[in-house]
N, C-alpha and C positions, 0 to 999 in steps of 0.2 A: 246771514252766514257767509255769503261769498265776501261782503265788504271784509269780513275776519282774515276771511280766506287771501284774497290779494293783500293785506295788511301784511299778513304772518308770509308770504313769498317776497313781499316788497323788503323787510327787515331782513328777510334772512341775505338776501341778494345785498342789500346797501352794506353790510357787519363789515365782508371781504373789499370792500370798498373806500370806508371811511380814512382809509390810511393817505388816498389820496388829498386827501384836505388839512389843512392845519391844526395843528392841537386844540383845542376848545371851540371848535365851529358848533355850532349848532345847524341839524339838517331839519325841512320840514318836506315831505314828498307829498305832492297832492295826486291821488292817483283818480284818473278821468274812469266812465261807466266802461272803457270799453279794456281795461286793465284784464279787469274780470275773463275776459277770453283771452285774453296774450297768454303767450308760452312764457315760462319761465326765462329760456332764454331771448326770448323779447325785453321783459320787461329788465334784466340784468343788463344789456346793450344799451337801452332808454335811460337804465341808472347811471351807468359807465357813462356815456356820454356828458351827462346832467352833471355828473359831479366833477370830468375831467373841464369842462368849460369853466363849473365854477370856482376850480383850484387857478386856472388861468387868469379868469378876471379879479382874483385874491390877491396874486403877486402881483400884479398891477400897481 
């Protein structure tokens, strides 16, 4: 159940985010054991960061 649980906070958090990456990226987020206790607002910082890095090494 918790794996669900961080699943269904990980998506909802990356939705408002995908915008920063290029049309037809495909995302895969591997979330570690200790997800599970992050805040939300942790784990949305950890995404934010995750994906502004990888819109950067994109335009590259």
């Amino acid at each position: 159940m918790t794996r669900h649980a961080v699943a269904r906070r990980l998506r909802w958090q990356a939705r408002s985010l995908l915008t920063l990456l290029p049309d037809g990226c495909t995302v895969v987020v591997r979330a570690l054991p200790k997800a599970a206790v992050a805040s939300s607002a942790r784990l949305g910082d950890e995404l934010r960061s995750a994906f502004s890095s990888a819109a950067v090494k994109m335009a590259k």
